[in-house]
NUDO-792898 format. One record per atom (N, C-alpha, C): y, z, x; atom name. Coordinates in Angstrom, 2 decimals. Example, Ala and Ser with C-alpha at 12.3 -4.5 7.8 and 13.67 -1.06 7.14 Angstrom:
2
[site [-5.69; 7.80; 13.19]; 'N']
[site [-4.50; 7.80; 12.30]; 'CA']
[site [-3.30; 7.80; 13.20]; 'C']
[site [-2.25; 7.08; 12.85]; 'N']
[site [-1.06; 7.14; 13.67]; 'CA']
[site [0.03; 7.87; 12.90]; 'C']
//
This chain:
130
[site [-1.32; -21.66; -24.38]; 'N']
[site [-2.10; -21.11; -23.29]; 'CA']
[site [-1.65; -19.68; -22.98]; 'C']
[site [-0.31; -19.38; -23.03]; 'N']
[site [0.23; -18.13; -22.78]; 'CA']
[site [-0.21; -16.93; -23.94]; 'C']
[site [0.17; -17.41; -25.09]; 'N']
[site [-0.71; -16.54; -26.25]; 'CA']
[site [-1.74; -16.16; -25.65]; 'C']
[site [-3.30; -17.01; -25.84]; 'N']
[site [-4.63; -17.75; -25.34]; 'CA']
[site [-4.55; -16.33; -24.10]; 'C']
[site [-4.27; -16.00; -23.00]; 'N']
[site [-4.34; -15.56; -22.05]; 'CA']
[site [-3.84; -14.61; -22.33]; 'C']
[site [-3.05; -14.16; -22.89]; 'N']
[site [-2.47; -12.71; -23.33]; 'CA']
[site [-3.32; -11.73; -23.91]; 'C']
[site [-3.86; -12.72; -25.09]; 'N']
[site [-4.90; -11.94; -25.82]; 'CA']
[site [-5.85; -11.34; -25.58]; 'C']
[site [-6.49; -12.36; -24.33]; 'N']
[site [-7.99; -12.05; -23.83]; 'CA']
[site [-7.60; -10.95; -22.83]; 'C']
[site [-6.41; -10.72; -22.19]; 'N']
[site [-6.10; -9.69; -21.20]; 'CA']
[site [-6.36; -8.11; -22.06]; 'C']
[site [-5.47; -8.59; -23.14]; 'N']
[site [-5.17; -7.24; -24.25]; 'CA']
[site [-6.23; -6.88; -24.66]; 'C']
[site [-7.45; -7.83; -25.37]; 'N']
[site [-8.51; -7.64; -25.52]; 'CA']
[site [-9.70; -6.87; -24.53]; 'C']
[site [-9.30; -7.02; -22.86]; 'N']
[site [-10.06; -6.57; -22.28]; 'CA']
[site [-9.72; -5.48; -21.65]; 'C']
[site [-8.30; -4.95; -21.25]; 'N']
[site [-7.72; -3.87; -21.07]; 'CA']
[site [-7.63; -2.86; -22.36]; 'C']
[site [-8.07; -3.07; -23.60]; 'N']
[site [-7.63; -2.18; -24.18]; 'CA']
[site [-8.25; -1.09; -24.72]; 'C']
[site [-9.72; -1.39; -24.38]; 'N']
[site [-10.50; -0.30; -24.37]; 'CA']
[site [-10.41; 1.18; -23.17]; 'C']
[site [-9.86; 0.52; -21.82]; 'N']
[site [-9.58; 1.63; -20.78]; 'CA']
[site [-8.08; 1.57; -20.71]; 'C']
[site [-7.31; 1.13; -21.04]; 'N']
[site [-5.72; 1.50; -20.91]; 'CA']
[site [-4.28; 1.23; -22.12]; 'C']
[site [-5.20; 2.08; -23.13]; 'N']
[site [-4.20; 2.00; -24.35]; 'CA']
[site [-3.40; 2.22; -24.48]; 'C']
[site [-2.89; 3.60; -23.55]; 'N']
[site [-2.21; 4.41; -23.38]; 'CA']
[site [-0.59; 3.42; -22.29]; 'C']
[site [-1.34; 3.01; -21.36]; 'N']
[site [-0.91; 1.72; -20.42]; 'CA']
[site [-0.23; 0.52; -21.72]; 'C']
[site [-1.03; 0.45; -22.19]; 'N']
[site [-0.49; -0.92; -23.21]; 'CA']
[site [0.63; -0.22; -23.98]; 'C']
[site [0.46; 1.01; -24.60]; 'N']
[site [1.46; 1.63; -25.54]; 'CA']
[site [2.57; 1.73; -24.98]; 'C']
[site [2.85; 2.37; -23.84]; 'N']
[site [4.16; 2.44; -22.82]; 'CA']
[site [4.53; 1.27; -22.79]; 'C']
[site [4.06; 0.15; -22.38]; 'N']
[site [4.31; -1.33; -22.30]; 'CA']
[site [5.23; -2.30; -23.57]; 'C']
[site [4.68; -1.86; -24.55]; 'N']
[site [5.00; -2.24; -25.84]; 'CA']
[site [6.52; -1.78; -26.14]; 'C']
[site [6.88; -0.76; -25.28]; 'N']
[site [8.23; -0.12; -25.96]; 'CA']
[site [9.12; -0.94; -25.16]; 'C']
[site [10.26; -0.83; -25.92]; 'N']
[site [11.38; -1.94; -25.60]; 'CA']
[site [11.89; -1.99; -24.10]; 'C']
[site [12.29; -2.60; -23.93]; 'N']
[site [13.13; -3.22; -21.97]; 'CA']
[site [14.23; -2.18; -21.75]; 'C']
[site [14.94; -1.36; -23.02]; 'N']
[site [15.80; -0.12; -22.48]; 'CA']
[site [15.56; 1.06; -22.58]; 'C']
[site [15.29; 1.99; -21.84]; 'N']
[site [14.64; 3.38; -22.19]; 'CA']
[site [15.58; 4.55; -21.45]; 'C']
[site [15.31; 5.61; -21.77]; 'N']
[site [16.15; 6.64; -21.39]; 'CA']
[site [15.23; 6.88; -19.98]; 'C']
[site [16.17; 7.39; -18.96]; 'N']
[site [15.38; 7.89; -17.71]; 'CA']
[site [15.33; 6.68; -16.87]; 'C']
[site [15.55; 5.51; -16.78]; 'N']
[site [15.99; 3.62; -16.52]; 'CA']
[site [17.35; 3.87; -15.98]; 'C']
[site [17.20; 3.53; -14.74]; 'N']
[site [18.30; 3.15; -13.81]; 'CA']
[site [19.15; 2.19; -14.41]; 'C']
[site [20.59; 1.91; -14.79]; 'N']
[site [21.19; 1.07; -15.23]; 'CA']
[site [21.19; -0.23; -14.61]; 'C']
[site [21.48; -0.29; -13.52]; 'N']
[site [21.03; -1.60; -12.78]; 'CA']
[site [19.86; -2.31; -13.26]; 'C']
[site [18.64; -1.43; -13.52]; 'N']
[site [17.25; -2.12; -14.08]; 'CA']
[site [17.79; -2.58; -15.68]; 'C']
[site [18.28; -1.83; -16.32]; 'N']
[site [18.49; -2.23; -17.76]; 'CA']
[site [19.45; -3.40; -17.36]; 'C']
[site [20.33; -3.56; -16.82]; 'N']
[site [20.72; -5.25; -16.69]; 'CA']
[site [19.72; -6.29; -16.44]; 'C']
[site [19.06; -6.04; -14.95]; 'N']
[site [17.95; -7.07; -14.69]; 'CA']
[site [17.33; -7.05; -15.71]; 'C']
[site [16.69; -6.37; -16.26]; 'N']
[site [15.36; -6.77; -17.04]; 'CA']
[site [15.87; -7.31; -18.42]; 'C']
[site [16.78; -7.07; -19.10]; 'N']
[site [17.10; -8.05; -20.15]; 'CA']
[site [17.78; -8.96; -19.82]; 'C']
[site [18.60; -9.49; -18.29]; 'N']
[site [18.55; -10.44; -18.16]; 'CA']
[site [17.36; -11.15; -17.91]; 'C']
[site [16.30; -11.21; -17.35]; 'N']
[site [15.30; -11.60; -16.97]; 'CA']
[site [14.52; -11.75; -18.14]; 'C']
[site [14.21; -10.77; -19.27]; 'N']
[site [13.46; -10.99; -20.13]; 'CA']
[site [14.10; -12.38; -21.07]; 'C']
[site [15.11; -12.32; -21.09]; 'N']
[site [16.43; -13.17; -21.95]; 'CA']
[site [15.85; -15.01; -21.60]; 'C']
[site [15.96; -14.55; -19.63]; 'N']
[site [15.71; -16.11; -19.36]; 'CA']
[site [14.24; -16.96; -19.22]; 'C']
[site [14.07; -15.91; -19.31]; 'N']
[site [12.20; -15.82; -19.25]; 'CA']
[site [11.95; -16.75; -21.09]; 'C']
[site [12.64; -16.49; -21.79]; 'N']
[site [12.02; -17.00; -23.09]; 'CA']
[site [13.35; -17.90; -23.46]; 'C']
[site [14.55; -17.92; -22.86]; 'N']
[site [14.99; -19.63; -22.13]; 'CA']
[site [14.34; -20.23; -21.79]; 'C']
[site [13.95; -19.90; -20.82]; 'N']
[site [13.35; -20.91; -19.95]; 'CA']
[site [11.86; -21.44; -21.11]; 'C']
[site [11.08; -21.01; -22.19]; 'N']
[site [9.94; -21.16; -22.96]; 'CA']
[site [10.54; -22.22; -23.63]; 'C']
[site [11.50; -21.66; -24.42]; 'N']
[site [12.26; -21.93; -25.80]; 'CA']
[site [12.89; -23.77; -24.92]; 'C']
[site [13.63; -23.72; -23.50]; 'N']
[site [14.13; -24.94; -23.32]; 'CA']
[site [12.86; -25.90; -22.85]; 'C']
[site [12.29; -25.52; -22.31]; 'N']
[site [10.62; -26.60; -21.80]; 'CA']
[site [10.10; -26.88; -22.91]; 'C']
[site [9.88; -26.18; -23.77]; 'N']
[site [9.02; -26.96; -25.45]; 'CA']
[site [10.27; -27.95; -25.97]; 'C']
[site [12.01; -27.69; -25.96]; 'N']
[site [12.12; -28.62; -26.66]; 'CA']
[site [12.89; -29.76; -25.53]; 'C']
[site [12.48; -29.84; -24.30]; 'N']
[site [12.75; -30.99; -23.52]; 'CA']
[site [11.41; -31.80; -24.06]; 'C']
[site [10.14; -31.18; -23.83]; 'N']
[site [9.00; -31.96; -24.26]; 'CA']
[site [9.16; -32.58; -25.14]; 'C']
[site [9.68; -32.08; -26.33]; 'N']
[site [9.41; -32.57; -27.78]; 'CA']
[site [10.48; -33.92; -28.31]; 'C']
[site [11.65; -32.96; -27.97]; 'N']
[site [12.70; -33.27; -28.48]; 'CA']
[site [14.14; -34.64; -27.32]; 'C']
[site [14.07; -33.28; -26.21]; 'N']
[site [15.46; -33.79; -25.57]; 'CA']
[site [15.04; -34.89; -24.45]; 'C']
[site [14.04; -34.68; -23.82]; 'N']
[site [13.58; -35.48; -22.72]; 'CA']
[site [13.98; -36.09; -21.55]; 'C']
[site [15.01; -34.89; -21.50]; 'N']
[site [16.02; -34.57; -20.05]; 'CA']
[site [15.33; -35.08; -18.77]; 'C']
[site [13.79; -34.77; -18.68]; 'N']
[site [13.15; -34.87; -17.82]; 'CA']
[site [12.17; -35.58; -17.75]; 'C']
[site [11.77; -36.36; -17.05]; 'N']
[site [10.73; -37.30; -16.67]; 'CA']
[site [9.35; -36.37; -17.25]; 'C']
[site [8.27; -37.24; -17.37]; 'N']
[site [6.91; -36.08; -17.57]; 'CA']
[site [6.31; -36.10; -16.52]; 'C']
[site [5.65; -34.83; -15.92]; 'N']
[site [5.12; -34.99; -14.66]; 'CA']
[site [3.19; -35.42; -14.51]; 'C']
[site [3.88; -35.83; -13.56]; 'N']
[site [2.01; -36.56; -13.40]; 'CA']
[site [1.16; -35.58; -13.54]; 'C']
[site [-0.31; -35.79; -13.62]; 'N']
[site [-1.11; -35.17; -14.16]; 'CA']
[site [-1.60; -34.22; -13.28]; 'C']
[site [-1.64; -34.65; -12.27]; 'N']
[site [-2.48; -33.67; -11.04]; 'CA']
[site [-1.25; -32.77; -11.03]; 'C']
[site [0.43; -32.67; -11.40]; 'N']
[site [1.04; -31.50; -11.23]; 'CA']
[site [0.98; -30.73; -11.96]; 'C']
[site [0.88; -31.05; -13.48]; 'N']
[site [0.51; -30.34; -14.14]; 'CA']
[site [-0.87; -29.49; -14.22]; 'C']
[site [-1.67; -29.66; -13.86]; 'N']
[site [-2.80; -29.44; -13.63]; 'CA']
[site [-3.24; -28.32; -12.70]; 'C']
[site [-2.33; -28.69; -11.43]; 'N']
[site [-2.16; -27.46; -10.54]; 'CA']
[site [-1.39; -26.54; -10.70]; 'C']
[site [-0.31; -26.80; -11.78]; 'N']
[site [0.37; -25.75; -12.76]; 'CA']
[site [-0.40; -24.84; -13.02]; 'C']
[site [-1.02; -25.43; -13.93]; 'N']
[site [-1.62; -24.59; -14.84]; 'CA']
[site [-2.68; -23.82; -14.38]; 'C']
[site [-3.22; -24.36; -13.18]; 'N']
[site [-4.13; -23.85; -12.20]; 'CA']
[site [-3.31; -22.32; -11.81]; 'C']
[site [-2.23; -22.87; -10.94]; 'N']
[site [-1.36; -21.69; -10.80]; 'CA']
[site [-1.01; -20.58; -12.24]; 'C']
[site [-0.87; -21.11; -13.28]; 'N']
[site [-0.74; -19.98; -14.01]; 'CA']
[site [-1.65; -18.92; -14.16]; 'C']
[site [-2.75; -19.76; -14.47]; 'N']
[site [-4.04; -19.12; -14.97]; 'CA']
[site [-4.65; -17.98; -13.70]; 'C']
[site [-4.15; -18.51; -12.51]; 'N']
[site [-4.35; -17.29; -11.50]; 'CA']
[site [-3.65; -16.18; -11.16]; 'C']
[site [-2.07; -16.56; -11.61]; 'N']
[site [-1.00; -15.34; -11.65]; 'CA']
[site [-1.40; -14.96; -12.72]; 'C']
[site [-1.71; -15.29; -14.28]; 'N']
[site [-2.41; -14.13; -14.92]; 'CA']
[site [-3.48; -13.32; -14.53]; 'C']
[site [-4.64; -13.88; -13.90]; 'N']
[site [-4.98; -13.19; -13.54]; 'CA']
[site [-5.21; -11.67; -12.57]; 'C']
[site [-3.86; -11.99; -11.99]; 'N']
[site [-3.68; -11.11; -10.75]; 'CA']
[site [-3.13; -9.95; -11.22]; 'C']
[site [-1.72; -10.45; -12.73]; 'N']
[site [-1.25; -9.38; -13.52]; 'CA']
[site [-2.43; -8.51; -13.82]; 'C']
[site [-3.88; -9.25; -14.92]; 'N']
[site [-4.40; -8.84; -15.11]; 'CA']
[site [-5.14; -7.71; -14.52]; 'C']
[site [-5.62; -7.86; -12.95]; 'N']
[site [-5.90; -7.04; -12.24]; 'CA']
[site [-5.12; -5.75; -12.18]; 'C']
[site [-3.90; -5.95; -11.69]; 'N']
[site [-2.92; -4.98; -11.44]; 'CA']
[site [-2.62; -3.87; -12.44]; 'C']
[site [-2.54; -4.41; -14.04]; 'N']
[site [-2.47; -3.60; -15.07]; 'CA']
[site [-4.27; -2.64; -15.30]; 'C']
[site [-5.31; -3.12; -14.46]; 'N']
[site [-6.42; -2.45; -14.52]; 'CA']
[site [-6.36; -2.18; -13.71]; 'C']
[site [-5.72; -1.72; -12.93]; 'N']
[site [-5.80; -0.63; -11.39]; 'CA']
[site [-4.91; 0.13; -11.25]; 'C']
[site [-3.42; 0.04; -12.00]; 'N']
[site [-2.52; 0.97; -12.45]; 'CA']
[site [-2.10; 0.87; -14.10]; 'C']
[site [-2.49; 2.73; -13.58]; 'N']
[site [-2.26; 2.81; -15.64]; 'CA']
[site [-0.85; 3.33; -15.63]; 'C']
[site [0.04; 3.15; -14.62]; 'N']
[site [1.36; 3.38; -14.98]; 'CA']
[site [2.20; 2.04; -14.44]; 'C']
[site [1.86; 0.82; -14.67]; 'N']
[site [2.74; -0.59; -14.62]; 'CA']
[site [2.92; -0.47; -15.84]; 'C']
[site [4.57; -0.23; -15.92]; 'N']
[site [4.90; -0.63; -17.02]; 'CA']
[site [6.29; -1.32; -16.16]; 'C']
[site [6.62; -2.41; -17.65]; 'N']
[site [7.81; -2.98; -17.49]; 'CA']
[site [9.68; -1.93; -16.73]; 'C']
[site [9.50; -1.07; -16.74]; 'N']
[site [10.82; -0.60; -17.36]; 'CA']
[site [10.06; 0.55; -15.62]; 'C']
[site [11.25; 0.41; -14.81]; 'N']
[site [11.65; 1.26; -14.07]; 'CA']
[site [11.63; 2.31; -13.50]; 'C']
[site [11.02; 3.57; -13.89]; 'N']
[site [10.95; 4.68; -14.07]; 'CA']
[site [10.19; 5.77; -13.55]; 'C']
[site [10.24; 7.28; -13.17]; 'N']
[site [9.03; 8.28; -12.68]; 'CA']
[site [8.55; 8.60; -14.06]; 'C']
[site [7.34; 8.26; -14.02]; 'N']
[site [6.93; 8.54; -15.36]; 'CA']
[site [5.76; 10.19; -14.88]; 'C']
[site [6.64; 11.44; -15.02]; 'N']
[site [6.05; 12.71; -15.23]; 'CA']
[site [5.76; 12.86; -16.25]; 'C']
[site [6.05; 12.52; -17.17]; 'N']
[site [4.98; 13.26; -18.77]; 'CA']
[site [3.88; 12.99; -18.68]; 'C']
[site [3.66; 11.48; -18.17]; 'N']
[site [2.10; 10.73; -17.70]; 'CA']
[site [1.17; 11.22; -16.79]; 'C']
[site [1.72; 11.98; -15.76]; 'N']
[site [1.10; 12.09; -14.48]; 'CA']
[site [1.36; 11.00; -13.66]; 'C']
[site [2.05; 10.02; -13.32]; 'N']
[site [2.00; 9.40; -12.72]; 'CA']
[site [1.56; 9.51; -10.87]; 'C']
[site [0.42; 8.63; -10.94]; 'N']
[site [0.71; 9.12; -9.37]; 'CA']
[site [0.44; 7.61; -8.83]; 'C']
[site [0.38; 7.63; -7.59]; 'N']
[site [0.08; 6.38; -6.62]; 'CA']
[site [-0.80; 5.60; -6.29]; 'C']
[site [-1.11; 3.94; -7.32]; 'N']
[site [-2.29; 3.09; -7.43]; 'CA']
[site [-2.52; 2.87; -6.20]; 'C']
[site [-4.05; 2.84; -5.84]; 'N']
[site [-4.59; 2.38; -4.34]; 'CA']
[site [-5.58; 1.73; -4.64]; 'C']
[site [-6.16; 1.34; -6.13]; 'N']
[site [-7.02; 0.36; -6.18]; 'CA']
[site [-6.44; -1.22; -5.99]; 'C']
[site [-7.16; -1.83; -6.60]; 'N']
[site [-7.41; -3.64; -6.63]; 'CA']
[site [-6.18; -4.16; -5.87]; 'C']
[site [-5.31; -4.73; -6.49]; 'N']
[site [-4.44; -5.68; -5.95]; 'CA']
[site [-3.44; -4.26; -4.75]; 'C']
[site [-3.30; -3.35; -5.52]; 'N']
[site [-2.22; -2.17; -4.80]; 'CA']
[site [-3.10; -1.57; -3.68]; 'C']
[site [-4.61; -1.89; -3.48]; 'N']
[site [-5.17; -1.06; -2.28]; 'CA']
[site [-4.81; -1.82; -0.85]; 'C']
[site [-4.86; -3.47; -1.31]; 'N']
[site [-4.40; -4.41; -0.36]; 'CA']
[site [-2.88; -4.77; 0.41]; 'C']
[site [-1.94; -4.18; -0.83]; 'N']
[site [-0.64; -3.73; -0.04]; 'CA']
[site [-0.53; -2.66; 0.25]; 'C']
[site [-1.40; -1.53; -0.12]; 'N']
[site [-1.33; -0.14; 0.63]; 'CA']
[site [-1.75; 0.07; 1.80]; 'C']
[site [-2.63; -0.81; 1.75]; 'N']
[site [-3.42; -0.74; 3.42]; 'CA']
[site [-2.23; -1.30; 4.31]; 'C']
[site [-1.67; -2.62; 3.94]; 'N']
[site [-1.07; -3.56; 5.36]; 'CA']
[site [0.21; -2.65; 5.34]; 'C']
[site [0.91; -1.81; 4.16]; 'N']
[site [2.30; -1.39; 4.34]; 'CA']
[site [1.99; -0.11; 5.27]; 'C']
[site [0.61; 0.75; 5.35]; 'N']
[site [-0.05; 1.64; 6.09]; 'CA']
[site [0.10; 1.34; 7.60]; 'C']
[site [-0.31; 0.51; 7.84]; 'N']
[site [-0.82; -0.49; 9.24]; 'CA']
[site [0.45; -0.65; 9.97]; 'C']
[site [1.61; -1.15; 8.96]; 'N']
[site [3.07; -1.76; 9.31]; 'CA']
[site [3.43; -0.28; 9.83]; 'C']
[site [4.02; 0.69; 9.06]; 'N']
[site [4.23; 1.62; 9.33]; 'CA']
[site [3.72; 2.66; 10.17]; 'C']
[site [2.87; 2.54; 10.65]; 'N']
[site [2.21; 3.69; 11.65]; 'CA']
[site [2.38; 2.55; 13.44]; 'C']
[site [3.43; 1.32; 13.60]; 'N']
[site [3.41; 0.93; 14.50]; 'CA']
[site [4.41; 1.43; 15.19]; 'C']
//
C-alpha cells in the first residue's frame, strides 16, 4: 500500500514540482544542515524502516503479537491513507518541503500560505496578534 500510494503521489506531483521531487531525492545529509537535524533524521529515517522491516516479519514470521481485529486495522489504514494524503497536499503547496533542514536561497525559497500551510498561517496569525 505504501509503494501503491507513493507512486500515485509522484505520479501526480511530478508534472508541477520536479524540481521539489529532485531536492527530495538527495540523501538525509547535506551541507548547510544543522547537525542536530543530521542526527534526527537518520535516526528517524533508520527507525522508520525498523519499524517496516520488524511489522512484516512479526506478521510472517515471529508472531510476537496477537493479530488485530479487523475494524483496527481498517481504521489504520483509513488513517494512513489520509496522512498520505495531507503529505500529499503539503508537497503541492510548498515547492520547498524537503526532507533535510535548511534556507534553501539558491531556490528562492520563500513562505507557503497555500493548502494545508494557509490554515496554520492564519491561526499562528490570530495567536500572535493577541
Amino acid at each position: 500500500m505504501l509503494s501503491i500510494l507513493r507512486v500515485i503521489s509522484l505520479a501526480l506531483l511530478w508534472p508541477t514540482r520536479r524540481e521539489l521531487l529532485t531536492e527530495r531525492s538527495k540523501g538525509p545529509v547535506q551541507a548547510g544542515q544543522p547537525f542536530g537535524d543530521r542526527i534526527l533524521l537518520v535516526g528517524f529515517m533508520a527507525t522508520y524502516a525498523a519499524l517496516i522491516a520488524f511489522s512484516a516479519a512479526d506478521m510472517w514470521r515471529l508472531h510476537l503479537f496477537p493479530p488485530l481485529p479487523a475494524v483496527i486495522r481498517v481504521l489504520g489504514l483509513a488513517a494512513f491513507v489520509v496522512g498520505t494524503g495531507i503529505v500529499h497536499n503539503a508537497l503541492r503547496a510548498n515547492a520547498f518541503a524537503v526532507t533535510v533542514v535548511r534556507l534553501q536561497d539558491e531556490r528562492g525559497q520563500v513562505v507557503a500560505r497555500e493548502g494545508p500551510y494557509g490554515i496554520v498561517g492564519t491561526r499562528c496569525t490570530r495567536a500572535s496578534s493577541r
